[in-house]
C-alpha positions in Angstrom: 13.6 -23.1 53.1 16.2 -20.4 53.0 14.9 -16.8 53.5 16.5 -15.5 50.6 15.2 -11.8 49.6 15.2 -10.8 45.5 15.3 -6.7 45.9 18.8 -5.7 46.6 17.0 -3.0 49.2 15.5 -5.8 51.5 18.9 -7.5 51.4 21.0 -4.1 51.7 18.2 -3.6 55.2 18.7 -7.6 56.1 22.4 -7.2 56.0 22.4 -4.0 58.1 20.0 -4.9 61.0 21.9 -8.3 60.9 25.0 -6.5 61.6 23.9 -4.3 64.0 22.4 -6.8 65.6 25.9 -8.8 65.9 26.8 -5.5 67.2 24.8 -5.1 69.6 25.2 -8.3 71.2 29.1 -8.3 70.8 28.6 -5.0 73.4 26.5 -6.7 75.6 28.5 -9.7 75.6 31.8 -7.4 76.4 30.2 -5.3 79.1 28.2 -8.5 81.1 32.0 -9.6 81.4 32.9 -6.5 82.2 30.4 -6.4 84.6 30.8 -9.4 86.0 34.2 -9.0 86.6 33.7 -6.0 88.2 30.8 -7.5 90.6 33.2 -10.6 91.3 36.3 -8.2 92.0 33.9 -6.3 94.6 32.8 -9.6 96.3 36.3 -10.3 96.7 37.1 -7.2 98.0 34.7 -7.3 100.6 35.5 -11.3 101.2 38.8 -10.2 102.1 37.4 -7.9 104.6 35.1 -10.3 106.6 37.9 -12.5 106.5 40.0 -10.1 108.0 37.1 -9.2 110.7 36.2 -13.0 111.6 39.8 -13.6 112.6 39.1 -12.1 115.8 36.2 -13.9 116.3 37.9 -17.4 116.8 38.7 -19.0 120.2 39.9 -22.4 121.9 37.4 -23.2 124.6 38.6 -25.0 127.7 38.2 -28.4 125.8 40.9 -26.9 123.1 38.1 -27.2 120.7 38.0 -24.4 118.4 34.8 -22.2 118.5 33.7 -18.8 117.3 32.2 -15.7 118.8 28.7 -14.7 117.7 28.8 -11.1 120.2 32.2 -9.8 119.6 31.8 -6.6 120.7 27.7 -7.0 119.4 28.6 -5.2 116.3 26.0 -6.1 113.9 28.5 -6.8 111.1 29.9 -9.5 112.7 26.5 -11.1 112.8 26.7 -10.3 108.9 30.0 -12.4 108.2 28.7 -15.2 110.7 26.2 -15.4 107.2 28.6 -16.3 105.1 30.5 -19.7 104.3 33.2 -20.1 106.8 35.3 -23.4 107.8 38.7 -23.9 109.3 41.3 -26.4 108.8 44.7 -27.2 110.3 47.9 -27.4 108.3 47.4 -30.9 108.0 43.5 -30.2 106.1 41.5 -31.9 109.4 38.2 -30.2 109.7 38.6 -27.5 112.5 35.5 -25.5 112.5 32.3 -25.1 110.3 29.5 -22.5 110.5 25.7 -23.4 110.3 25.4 -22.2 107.3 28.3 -24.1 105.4 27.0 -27.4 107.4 28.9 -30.8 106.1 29.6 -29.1 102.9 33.6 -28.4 101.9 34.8 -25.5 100.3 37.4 -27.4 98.5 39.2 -30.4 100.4 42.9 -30.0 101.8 44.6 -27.0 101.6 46.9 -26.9 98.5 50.5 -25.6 98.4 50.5 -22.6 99.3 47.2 -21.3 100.2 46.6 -18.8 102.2 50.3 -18.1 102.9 51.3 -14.1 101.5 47.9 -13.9 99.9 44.2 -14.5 100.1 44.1 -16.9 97.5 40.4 -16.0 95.7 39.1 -18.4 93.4 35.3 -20.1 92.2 34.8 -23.4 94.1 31.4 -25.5 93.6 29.7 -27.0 96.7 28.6 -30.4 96.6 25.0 -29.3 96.2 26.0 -27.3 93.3 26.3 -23.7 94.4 28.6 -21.9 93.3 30.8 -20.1 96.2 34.2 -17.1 95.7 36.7 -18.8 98.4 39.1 -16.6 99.9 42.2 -18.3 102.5 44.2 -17.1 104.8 46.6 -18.3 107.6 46.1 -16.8 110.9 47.8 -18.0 114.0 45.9 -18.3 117.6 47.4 -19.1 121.0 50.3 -20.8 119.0 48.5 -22.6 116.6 48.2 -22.1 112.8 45.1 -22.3 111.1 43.6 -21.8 107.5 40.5 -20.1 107.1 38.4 -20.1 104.6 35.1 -17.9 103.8 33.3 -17.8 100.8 30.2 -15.5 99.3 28.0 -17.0 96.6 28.0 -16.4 93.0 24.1 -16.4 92.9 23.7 -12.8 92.8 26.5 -12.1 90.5 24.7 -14.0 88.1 21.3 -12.8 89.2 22.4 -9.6 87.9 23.3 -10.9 84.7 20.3 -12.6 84.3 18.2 -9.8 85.0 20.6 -7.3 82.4 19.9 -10.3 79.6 16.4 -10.1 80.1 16.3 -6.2 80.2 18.2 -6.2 77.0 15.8 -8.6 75.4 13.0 -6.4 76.0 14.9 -3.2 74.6 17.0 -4.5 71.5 13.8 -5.2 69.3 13.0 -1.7 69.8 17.0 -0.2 68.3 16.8 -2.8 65.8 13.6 -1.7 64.4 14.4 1.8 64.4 17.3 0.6 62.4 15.3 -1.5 60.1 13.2 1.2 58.8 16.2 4.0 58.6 18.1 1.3 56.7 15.5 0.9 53.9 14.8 4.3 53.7 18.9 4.6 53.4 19.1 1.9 51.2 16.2 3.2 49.0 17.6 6.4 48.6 20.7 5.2 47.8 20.0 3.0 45.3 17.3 5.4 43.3 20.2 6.1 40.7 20.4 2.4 40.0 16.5 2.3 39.6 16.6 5.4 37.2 19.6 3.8 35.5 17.4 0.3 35.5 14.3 2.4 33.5 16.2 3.9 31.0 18.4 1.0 30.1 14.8 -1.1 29.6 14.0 1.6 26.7 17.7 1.1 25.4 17.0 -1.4 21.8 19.5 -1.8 18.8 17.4 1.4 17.0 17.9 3.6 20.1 21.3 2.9 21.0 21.5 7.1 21.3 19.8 6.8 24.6 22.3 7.2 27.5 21.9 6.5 31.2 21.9 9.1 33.8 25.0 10.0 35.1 24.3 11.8 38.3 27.1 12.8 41.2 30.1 11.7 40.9 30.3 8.8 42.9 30.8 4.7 41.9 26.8 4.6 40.4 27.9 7.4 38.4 31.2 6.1 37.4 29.6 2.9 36.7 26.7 5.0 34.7 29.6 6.2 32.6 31.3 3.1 31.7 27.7 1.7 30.6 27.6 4.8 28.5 31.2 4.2 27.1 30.0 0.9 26.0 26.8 2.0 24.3 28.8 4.0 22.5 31.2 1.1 21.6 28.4 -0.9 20.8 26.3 2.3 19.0 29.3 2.3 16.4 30.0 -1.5 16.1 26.7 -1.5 15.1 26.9 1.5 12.9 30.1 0.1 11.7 28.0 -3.2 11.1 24.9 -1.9 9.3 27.6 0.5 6.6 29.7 -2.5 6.2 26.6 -4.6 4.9 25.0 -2.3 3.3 28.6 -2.0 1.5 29.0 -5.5 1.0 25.8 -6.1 -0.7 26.1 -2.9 -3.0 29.7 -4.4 -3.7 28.6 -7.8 -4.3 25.7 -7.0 -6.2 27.3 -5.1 -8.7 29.7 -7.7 -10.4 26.4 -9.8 -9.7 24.5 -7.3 -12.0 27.6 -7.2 -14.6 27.4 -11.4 -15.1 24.0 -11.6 -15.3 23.2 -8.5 -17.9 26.8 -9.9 -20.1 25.1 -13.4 -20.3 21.1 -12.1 -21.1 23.1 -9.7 -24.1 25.2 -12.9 -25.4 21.6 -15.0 -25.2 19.8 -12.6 -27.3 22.1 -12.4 -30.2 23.6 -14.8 -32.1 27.4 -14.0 -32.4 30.7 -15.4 -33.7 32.9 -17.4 -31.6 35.1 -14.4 -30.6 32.0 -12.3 -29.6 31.1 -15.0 -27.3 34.9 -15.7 -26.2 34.5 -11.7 -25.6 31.4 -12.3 -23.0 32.9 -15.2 -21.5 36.3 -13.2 -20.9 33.8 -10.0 -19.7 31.9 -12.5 -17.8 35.4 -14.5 -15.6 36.5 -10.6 -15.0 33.6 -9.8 -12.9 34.0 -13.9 -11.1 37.5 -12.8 -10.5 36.8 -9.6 -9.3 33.9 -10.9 -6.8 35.8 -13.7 -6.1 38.8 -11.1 -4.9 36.0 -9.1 -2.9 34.8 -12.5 -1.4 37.7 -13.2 -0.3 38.8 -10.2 1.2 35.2 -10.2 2.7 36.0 -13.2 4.3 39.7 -12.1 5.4 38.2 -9.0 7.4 35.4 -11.4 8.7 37.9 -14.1 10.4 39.7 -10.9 11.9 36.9 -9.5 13.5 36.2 -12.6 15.1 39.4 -13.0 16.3 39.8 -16.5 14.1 43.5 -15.8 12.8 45.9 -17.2 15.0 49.6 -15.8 13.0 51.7 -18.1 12.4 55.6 -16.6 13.2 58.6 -17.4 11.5 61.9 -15.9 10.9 61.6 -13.4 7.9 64.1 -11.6 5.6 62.0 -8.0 5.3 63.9 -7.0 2.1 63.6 -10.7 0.4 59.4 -10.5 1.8 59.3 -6.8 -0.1 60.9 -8.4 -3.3 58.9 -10.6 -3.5 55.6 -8.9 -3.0 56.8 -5.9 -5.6 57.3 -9.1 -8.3 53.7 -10.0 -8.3 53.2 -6.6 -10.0 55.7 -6.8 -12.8 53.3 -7.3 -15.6 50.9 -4.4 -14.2 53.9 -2.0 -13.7 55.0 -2.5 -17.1 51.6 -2.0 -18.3 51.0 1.6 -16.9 54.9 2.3 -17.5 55.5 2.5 -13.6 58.6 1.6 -12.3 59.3 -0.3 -9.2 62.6 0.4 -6.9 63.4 -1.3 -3.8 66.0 -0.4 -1.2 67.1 -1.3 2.0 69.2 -3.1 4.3 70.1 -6.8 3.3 69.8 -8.1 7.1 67.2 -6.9 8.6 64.9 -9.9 10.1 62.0 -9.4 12.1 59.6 -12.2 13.6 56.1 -12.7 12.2 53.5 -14.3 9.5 55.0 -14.2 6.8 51.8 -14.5 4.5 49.8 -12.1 6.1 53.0 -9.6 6.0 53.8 -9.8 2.2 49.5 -9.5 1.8 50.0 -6.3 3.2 52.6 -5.2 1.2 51.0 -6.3 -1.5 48.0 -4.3 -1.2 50.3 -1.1 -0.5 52.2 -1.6 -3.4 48.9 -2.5 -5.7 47.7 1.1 -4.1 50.9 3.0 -5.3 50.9 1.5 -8.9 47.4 1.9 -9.4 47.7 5.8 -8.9 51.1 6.8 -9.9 51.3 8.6 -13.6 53.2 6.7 -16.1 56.5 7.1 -16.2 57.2 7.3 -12.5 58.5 5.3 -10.1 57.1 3.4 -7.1 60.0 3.1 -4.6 59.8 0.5 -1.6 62.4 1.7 1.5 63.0 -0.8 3.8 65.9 0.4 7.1 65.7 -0.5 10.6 64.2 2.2 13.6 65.9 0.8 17.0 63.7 -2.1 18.1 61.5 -2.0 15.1 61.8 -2.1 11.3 60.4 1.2 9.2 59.5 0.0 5.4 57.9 2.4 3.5 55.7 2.8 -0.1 56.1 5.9 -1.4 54.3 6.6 -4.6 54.2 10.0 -7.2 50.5 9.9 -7.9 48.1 12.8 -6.9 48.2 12.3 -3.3 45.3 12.0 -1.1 43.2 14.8 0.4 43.4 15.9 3.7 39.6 15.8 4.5 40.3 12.0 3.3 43.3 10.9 4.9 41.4 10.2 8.7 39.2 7.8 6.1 40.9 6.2 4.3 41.6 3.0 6.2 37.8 2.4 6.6 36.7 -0.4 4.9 34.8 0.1 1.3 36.3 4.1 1.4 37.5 5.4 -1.8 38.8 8.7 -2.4 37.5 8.5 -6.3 34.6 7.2 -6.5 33.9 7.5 -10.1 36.8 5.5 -11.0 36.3 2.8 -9.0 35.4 0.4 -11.3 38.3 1.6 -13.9 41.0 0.7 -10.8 39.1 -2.6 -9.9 39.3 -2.1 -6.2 36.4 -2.4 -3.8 38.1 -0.5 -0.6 39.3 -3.1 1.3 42.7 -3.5 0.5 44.2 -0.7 3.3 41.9 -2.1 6.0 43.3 -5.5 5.5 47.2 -3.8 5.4 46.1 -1.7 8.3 45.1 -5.0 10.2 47.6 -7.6 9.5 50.5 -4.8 10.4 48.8 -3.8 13.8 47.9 -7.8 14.7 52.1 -7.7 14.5 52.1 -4.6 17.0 52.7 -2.2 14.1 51.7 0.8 12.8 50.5 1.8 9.3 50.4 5.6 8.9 50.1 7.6 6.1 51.6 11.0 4.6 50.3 12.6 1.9 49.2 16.2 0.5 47.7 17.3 -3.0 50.1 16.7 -5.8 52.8 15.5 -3.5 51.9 11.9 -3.8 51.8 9.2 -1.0 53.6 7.3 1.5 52.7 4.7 3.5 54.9 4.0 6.8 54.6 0.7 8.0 56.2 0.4 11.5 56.9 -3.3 13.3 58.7 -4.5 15.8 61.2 -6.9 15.5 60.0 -9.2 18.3 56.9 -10.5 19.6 54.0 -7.9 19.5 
């Protein structure tokens, strides 16, 4: 099984003595080379030395055999290089001369090309009974002959003193990696007690206290990340807000045609009536279905765009033609309240987009603007292109809207007269949907108004693809 800590603090600690610990032995690993170069470089040094001290200790005896002083001069450090690996070859690689202590062993067959000639020639050779020997050559010439020699130090206490600095490490890197251990938890601990202060209030954070905020503290990445956690409680505190006011609206909305039906029908069922009195509360009865069924369906509209469920559906549209013929469906009403509608613009201006959800929008602008302009006045629809974009606009002569209003009035179920609601038949949802099917283009909807100046409503769109 895999030792796998939960708390991020044991695993912030694990990860840091871990490290160090790779750390640690990375250095020791770089400085036993380093030392062992250095210890090899040294042998070699004083290899060359000996050698250079045990080429006067060579002679031919009468025989011409070739043998080698152990008294030159009875210095004791010749008795010292007489201790180490010596042997001698001719040119040719026959056996000259071995010492006692190198015995029948070789230190490395034949000469090869070149050794010994310019140089010493140091290098690691392994004896046949496995020890490990640093071989330095060199060609010296006596009484007219040439010979190679060869003497050699072993390795052994090179790597004595890398065995003994392994072993001394072992017993002194449990004691840095402790230390470690503990100062990295307390580290770790200390850093992370913002995130466990962050953890506790966020555990008291539920759909009726979305109020409650998270500690900031310094300004660091727990405390940037503190404040985007904050930014989104606050996204999520007014979604929800947003959420409770627009059911709380829907159900006042939808109860109140609701209400209408039901008390029309329990009058017409406790009288008896003619047949026009009851045509009368049938006719009473399909205005409240048609205006909940208008309400439903907007309901429903604002719904699929919340959830993102509208996918547009883009085609090449004439703006001027699209205003046309939104402005026709109102004919009959216009007429009605005496309103006149004017449309102008430029004949070829096209733009790219839904064409349904588009002329919806206009439609809902221009249902606005007849609903509150005075009889006898004129609605006028402008529609002229703004560089990449196309500008249309609704202006209307009716009362105008407020300015404590105007920041409102694209909220959803927001009406400026309240009292009259009823009387206009709207339920505050028609801007909202305007608002949204213009910016799901990449639009703009913006309004300018003042008291008794009227309205207009600037719809802004680009030509292209939002």
């Amino acid at each position: 099984m895999q030792f796998r800590p939960t708390h991020l603090r044991t695993r912030l600690t694990v990860w840091y003595v871990s490290v160090l610990g790779a750390l640690l032995v990375l250095a020791w690993a770089a400085t036993s080379l380093l030392l062992f170069l250095q210890l090899r470089s040294q042998l070699d040094h004083f290899a060359v030395q000996e050698l250079e001290t045990v080429e006067g200790l060579f002679y031919f005896d009468a025989a011409g055999k070739l043998r080698i002083r152990e008294d030159y001069h009875n210095h004791p450090e010749s008795k010292d290089v007489l201790e180490r690996f010596v042997e001698v070859r001719d040119p040719n690689g026959a056996v000259l001369l071995r010492n006692d202590r190198l015995g029948a062993r070789s230190l490395g067959g034949p000469p090869f090309p070149g050794e010994g000639i310019g140089g010493y020639s140091p290098r690691t050779v392994k004896l046949s009974d496995g020890t490990r020997v640093r071989v330095v050559s060199r060609v010296h010439a006596l009484d007219g002959n040439l010979l190679l020699i060869r003497l050699a130090h072993s390795e052994e206490p090179l790597f004595s003193r890398l065995k003994e600095l392994m072993f001394a490490s072992l017993l002194v890197l449990p004691l840095p990696l402790s230390a470690a251990g503990f100062a990295g938890y307390a580290l770790a601990g200390r850093a992370l007690a913002p995130v466990e202060a962050m953890t506790r209030q966020a555990r008291e954070i539920t759909p009726d206290k979305l109020d409650a905020r998270l500690p900031v503290g310094r300004d660091d990445e727990l405390g940037q990340l503190a404040m985007v956690f904050n930014e989104t409680l606050s996204r999520l505190e007014r979604s929800f807000e947003q959420l409770r006011r627009f059911t709380s609206d829907a159900s006042h909305e939808l109860r109140t045609p609701l209400a209408m039906i039901r008390s029309v029908g329990e009058v017409g069922l406790q009288k008896d009536g003619t047949r026009e009195e009851y045509r009368d509360i049938v006719g009473s009865m399909l205005e409240e279905v048609n205006r909940l069924t208008s309400l439903v369906d907007n309901l429903l509209t604002i719904s699929r765009a919340d959830s993102g469920h509208i996918q547009l559906r883009r085609a090449a549209i004439d703006v001027l033609s699209l205003a046309r013929e939104a402005a026709g469906l109102f004919e009959v009403l216009a007429e009605e309240k005496s309103v006149r509608i004017g449309i102008e613009g430029d004949e070829h201006l096209r733009l790219e987009g839904d064409p349904i959800f588009l002329r919806q929008a206009l439609v809902n602008l221009i249902h606005n603007a007849i609903k509150y302009s005075p009889a006898g006045e004129t609605v006028t629809l402008h529609v002229q292109g703004a560089g990449g974009a196309i500008l249309v606009e609704v202006q209307d002569k009716g009362p105008g809207i407020p300015a404590e209003d105007q920041d409102k009035i694209f909220d959803r179920f927001y009406r400026v007269d309240k009292a009259r609601w009823r009387e206009s038949g709207g339920a505050g949802l028609g801007l909202s949907i305007a608002k949204w099917a213009i910016e799901a283009h990449g639009g703009t909807l913006t309004l300018l108004s003042g008291p008794d100046c009227g309205s207009t409503f600037r719809v802004t769109i680009p030509r292209g693809r939002a």
